[in-house]
BALOBA-1460 file (C-alpha; in Angstrom, 3 decimals):
// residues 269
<rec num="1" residu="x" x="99.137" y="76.515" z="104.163"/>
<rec num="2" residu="x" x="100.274" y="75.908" z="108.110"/>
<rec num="3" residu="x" x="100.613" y="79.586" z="109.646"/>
<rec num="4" residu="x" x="99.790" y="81.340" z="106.310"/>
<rec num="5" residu="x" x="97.718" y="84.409" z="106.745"/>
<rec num="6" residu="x" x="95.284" y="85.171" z="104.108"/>
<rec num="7" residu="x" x="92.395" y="87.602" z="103.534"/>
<rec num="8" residu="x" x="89.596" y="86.664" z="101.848"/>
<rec num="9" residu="x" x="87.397" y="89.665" z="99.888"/>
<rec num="10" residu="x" x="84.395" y="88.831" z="98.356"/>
<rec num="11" residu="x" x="81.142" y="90.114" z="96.591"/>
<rec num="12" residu="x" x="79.254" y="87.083" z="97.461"/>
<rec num="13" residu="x" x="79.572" y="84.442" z="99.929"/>
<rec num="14" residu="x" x="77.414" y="81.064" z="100.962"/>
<rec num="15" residu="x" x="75.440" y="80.637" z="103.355"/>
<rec num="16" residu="x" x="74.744" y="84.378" z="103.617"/>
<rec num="17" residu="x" x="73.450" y="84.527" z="99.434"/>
<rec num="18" residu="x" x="72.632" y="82.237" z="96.812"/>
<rec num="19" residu="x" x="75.233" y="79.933" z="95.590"/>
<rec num="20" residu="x" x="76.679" y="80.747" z="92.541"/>
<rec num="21" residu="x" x="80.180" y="80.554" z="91.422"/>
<rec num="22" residu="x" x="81.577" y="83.313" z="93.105"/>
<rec num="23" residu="x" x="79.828" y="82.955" z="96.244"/>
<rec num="24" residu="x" x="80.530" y="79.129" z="96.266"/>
<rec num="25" residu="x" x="84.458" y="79.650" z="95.559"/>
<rec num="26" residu="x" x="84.625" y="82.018" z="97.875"/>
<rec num="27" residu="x" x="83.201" y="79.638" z="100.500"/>
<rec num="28" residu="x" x="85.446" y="77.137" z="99.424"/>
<rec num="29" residu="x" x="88.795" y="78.587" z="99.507"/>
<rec num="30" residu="x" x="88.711" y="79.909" z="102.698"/>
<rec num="31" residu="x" x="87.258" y="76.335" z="104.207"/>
<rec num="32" residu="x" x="89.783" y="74.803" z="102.361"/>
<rec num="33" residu="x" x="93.205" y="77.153" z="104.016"/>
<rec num="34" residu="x" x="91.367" y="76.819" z="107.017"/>
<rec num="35" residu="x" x="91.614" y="72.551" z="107.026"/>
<rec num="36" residu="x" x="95.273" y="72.968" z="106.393"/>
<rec num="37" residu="x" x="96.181" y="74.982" z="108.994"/>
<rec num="38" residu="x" x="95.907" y="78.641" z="107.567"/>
<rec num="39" residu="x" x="94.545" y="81.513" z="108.872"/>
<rec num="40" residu="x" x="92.217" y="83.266" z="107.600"/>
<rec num="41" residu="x" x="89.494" y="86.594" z="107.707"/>
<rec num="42" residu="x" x="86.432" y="86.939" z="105.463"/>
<rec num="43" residu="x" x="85.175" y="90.072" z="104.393"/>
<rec num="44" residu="x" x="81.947" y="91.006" z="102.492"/>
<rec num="45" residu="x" x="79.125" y="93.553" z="101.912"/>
<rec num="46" residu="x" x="76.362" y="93.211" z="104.538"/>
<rec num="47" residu="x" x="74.003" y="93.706" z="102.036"/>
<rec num="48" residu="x" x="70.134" y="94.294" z="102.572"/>
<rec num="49" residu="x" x="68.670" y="90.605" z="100.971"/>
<rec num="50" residu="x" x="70.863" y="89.101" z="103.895"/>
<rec num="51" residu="x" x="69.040" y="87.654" z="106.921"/>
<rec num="52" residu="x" x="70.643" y="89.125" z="109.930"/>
<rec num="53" residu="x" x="68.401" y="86.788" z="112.869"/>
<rec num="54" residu="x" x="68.611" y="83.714" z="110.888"/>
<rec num="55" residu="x" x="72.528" y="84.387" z="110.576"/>
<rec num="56" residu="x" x="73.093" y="85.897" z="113.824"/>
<rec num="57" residu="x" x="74.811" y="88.731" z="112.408"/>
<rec num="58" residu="x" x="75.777" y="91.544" z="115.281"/>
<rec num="59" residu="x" x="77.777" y="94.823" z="115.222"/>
<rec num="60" residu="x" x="80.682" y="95.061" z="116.255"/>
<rec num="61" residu="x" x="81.450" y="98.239" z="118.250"/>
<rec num="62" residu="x" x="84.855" y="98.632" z="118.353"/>
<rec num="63" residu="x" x="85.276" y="97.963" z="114.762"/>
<rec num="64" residu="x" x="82.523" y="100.336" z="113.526"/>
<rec num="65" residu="x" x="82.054" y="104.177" z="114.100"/>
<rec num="66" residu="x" x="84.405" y="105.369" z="111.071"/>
<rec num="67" residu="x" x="83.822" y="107.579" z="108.423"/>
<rec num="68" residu="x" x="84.767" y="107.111" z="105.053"/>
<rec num="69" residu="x" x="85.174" y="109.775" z="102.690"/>
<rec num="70" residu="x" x="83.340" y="108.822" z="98.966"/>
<rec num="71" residu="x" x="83.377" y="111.402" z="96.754"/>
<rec num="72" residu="x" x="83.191" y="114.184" z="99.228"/>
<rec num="73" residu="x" x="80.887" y="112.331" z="101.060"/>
<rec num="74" residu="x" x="81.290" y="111.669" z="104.879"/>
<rec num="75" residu="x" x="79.935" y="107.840" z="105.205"/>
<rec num="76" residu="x" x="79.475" y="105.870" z="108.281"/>
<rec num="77" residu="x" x="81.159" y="102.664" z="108.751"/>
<rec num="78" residu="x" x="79.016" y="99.648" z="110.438"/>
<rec num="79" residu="x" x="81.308" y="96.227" z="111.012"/>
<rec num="80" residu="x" x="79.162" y="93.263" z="111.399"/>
<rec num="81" residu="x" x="80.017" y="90.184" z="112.359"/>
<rec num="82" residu="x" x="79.054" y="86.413" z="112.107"/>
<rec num="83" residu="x" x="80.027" y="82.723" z="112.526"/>
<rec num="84" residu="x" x="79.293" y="79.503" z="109.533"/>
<rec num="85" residu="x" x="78.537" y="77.476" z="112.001"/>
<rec num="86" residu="x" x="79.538" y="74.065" z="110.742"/>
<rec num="87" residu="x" x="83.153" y="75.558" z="109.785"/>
<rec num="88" residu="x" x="83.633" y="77.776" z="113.024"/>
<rec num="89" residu="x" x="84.599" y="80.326" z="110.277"/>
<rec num="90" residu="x" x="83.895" y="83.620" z="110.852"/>
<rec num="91" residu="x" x="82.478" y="86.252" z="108.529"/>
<rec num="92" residu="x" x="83.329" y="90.393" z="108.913"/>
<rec num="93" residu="x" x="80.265" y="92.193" z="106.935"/>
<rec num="94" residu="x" x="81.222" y="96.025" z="105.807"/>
<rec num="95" residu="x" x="77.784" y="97.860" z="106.793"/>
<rec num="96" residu="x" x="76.371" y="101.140" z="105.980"/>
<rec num="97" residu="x" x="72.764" y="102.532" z="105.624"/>
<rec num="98" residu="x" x="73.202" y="104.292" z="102.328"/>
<rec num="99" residu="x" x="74.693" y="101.901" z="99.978"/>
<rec num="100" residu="x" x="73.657" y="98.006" z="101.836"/>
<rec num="101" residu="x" x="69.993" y="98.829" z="103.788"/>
<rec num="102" residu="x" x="68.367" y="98.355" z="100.816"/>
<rec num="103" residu="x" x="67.251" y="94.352" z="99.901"/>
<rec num="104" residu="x" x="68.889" y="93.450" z="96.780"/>
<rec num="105" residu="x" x="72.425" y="93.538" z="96.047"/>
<rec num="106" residu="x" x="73.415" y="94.201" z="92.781"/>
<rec num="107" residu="x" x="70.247" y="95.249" z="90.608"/>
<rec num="108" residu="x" x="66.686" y="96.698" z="90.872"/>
<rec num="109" residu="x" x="63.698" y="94.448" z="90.813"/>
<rec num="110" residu="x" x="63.925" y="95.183" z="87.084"/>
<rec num="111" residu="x" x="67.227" y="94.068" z="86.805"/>
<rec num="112" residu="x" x="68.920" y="97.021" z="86.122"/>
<rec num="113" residu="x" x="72.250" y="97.706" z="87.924"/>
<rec num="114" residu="x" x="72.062" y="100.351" z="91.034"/>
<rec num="115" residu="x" x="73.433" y="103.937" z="90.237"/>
<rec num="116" residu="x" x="75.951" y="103.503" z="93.006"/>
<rec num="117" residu="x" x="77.588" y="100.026" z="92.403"/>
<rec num="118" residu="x" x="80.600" y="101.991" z="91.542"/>
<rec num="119" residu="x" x="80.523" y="103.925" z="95.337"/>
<rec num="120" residu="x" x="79.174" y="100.828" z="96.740"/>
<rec num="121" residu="x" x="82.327" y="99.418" z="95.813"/>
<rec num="122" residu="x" x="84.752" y="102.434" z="96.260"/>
<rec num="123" residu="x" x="83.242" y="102.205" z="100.100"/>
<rec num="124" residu="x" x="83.551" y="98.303" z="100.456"/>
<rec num="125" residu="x" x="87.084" y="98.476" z="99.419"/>
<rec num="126" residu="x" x="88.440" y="101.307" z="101.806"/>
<rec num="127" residu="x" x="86.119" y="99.283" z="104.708"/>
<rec num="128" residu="x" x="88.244" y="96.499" z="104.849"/>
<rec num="129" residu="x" x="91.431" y="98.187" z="104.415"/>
<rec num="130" residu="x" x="90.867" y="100.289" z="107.116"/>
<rec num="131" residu="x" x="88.832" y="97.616" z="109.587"/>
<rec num="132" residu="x" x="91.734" y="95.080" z="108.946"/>
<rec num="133" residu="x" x="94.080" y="98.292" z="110.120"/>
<rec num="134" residu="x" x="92.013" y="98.175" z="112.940"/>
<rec num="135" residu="x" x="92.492" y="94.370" z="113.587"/>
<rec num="136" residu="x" x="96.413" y="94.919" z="113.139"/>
<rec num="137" residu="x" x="95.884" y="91.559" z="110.926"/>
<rec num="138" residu="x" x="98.615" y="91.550" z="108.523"/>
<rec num="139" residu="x" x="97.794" y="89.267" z="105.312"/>
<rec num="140" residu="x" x="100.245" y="87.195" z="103.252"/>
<rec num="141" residu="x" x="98.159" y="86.941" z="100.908"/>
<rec num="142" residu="x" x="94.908" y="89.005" z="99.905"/>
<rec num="143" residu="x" x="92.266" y="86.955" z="97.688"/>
<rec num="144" residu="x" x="89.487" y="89.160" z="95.948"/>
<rec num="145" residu="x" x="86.349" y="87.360" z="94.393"/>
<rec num="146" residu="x" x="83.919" y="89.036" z="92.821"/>
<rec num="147" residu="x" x="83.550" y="92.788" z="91.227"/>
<rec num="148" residu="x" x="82.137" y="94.750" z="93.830"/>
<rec num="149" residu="x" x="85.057" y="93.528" z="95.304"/>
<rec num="150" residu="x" x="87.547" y="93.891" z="92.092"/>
<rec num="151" residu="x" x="88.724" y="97.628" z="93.123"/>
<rec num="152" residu="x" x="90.517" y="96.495" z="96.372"/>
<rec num="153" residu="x" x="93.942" y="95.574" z="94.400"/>
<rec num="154" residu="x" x="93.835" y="99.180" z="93.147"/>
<rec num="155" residu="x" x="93.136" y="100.581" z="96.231"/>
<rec num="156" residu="x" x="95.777" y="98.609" z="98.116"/>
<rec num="157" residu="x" x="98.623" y="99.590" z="95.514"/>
<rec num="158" residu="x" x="97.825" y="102.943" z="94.933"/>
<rec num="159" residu="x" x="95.727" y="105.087" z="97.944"/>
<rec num="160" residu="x" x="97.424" y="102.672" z="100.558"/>
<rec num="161" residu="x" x="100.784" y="102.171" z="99.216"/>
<rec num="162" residu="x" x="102.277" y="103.843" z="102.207"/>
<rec num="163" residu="x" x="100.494" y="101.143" z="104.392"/>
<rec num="164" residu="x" x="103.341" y="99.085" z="106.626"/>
<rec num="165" residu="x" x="100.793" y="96.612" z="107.592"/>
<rec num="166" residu="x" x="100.175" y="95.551" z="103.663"/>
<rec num="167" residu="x" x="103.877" y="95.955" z="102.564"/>
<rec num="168" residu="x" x="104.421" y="92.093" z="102.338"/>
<rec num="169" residu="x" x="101.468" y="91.184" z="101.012"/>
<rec num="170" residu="x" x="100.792" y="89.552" z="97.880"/>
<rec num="171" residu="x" x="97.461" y="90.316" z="96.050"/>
<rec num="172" residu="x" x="95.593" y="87.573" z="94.144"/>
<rec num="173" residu="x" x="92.251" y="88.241" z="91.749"/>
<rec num="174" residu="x" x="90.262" y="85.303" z="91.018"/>
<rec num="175" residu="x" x="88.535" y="86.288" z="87.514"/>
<rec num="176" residu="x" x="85.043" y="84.906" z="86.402"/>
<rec num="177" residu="x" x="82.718" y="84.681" z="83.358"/>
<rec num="178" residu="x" x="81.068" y="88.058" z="82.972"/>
<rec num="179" residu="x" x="79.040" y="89.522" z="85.750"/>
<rec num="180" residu="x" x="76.990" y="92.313" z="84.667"/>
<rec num="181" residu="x" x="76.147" y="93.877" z="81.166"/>
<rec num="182" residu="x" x="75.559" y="97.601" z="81.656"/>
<rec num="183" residu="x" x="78.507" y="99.694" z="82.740"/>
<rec num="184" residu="x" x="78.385" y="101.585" z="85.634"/>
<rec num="185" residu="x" x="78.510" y="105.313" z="86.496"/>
<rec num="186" residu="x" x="80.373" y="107.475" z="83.847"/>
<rec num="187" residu="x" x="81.714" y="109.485" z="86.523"/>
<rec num="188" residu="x" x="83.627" y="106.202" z="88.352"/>
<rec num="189" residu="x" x="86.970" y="107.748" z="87.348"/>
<rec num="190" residu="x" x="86.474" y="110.741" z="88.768"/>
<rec num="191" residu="x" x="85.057" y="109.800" z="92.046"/>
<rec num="192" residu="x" x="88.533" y="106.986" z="92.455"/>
<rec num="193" residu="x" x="91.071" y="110.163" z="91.188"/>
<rec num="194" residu="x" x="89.123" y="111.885" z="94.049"/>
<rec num="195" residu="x" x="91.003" y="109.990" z="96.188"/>
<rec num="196" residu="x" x="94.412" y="110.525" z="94.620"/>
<rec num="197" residu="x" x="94.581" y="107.915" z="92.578"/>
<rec num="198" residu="x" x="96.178" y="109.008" z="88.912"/>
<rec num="199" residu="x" x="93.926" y="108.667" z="85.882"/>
<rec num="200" residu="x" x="96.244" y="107.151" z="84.185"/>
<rec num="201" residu="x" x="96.604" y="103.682" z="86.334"/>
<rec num="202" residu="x" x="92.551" y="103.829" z="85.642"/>
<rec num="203" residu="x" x="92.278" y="104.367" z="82.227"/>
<rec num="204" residu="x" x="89.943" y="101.804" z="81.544"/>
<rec num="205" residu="x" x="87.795" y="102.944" z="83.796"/>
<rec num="206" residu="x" x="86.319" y="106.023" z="81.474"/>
<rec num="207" residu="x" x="84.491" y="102.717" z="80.452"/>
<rec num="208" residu="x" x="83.562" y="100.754" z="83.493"/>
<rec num="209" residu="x" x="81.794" y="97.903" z="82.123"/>
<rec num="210" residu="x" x="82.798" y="94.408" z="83.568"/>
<rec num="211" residu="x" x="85.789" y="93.416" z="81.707"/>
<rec num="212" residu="x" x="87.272" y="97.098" z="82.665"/>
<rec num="213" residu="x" x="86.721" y="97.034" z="85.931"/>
<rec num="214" residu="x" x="88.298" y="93.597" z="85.943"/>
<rec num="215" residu="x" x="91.344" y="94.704" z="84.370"/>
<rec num="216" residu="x" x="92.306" y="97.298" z="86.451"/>
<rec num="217" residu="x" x="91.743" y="94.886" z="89.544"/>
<rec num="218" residu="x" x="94.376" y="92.120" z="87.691"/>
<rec num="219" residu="x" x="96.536" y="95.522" z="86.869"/>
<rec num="220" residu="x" x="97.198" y="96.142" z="90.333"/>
<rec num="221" residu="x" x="97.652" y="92.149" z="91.357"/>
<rec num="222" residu="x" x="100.520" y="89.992" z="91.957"/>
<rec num="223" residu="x" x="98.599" y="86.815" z="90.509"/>
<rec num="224" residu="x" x="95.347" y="85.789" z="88.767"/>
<rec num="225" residu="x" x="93.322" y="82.978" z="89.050"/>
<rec num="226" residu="x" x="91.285" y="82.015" z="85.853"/>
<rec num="227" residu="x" x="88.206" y="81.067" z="88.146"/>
<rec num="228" residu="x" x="85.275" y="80.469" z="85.520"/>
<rec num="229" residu="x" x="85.520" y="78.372" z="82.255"/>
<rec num="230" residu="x" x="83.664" y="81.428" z="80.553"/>
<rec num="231" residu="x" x="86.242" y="84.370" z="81.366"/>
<rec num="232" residu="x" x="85.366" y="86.721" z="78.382"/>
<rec num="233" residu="x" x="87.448" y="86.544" z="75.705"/>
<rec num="234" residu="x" x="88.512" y="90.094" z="75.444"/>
<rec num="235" residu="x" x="89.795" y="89.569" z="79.747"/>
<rec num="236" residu="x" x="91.595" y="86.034" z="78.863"/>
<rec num="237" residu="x" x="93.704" y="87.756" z="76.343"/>
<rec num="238" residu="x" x="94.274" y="91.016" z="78.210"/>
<rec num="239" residu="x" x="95.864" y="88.748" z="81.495"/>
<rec num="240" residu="x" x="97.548" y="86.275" z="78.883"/>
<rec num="241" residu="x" x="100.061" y="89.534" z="78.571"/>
<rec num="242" residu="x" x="100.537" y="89.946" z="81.754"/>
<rec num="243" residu="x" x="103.576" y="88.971" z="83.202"/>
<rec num="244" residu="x" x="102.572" y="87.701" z="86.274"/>
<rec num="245" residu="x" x="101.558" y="84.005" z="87.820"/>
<rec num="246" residu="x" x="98.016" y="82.963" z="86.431"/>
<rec num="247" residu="x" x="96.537" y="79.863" z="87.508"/>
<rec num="248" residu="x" x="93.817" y="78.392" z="84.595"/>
<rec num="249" residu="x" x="90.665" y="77.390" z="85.307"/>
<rec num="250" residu="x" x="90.155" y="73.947" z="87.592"/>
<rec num="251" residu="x" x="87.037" y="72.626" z="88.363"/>
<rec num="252" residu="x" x="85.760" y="72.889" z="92.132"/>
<rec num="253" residu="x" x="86.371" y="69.329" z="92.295"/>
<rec num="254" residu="x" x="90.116" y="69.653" z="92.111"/>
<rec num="255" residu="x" x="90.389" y="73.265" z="92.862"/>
<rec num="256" residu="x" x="91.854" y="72.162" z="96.588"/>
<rec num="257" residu="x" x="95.388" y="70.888" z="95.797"/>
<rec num="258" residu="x" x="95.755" y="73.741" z="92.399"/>
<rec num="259" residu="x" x="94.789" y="76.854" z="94.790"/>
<rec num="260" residu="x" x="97.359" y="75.441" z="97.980"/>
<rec num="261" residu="x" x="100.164" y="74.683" z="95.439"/>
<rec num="262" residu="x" x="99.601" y="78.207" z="93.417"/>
<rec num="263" residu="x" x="99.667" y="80.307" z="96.789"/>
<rec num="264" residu="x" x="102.805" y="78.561" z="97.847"/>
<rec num="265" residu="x" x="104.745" y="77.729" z="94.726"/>
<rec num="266" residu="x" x="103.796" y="80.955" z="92.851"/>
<rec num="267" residu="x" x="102.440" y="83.407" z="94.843"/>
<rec num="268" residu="x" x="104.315" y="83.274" z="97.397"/>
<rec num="269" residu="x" x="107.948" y="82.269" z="96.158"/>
């Protein structure tokens, strides 16, 4: 991985939220790049559960100040930043008062799924776009974890194309056991071909349940990564079609050696 580039997009990350197996992989993979020489950027939602003093988190002025546009919507555009300590890695955290003040980060306290997961998302993809623009970082490869992050591949391909910084960059989706039951917002599909984006590269989306949204991130990838030994059934068979690279599941204890030799031998080739 000596001199590689790669971005690292996640829902969920450790130290900042509980460790599951998202926000453990995503820990992981970047630590792991990082030992062998890579370099890397971390990017995930600054959401409201996360302790900002105990973390150190702090804005970042230059970075922030942006509107994004979300549905017709002028939003504002926080950047927050903060270090792991014990890994001198550092973490970018896409901020805004509207969709990540509030403490939770998925669901209610009854466990129901916000109304604006599907926003939440549309805004946490265009965020890092446009703050790595801003950083004039230029990725080999881009590594989404996670479904709040899972609409970044579609963004990149499709509302970005034109983007030279992006033009060489390969697009990865780790994929993991089902993350939510409900669907979210019927009107998802409308609020993405808002942006431009054709209905018909989001077809899925006039359902956007889990394994939908998932679909239409690995749709708009250049490689998968079977990340959970649970990926539904219905999503194993949709990327078994695919003709693209897909790495199958390995256990986080040999996940180290898999992951560098997929990036290098089949991502990148």
């Amino acid at each position: 991985m000596n001199g590689k580039k790669i971005l690292f997009v996640s829902s969920e990350l450790v130290p900042y939220l509980p460790e599951n197996e998202v926000s453990l992989m995503s820990y992981e993979t970047p630590r792991m790049v990082n030992s062998n020489g890579g370099q890397i950027r971390i990017f995930m939602p600054r959401f409201g559960n996360i302790n900002e003093r105990r973390h150190q988190l702090h804005e970042v002025i230059r970075l922030s100040g942006m509107n994004l546009v979300i549905n017709d919507m002028d939003m504002p555009l926080i950047i927050k930043v903060a270090s792991i300590p014990r890994e001198r890695i550092q973490v970018y955290f896409i901020d805004n008062e509207e969709y990540f003040k509030r403490k939770a980060t998925f669901t209610d306290e009854n466990g129901k799924l916000f109304t604006d997961n599907d926003e939440r998302a549309i805004f946490f993809a265009k965020g890092v776009v446009e703050t790595v623009k801003k950083l004039n970082w230029s990725p080999d490869i881009i590594h989404v974890h996670g479904w709040m992050a899972s609409l970044l591949p579609l963004y990149l391909k499709k509302y970005y194309a034109d983007e030279p910084l992006f033009a060489e960059s390969k697009i990865v989706t780790s994929v993991y056991k089902k993350g939510f039951e409900e669907e979210l917002d019927k009107d998802m599909i409308k609020k993405i071909s808002f942006d431009g984006v054709a209905e018909d590269s989001i077809k899925p989306l006039a359902t956007p349940n889990y394994n939908n949204l998932l679909k239409v991130a690995v749709d708009h990838s250049d490689a998968v990564i079977l990340a959970s030994e649970d990926v539904p059934q219905e999503l194993q068979e949709y990327i078994s079609q695919l003709e693209k690279p897909v790495l199958s599941y390995v256990p986080i204890q040999e996940f180290e050696e898999a992951y560098a030799n997929f990036y290098n031998n089949e991502v990148l080739k």
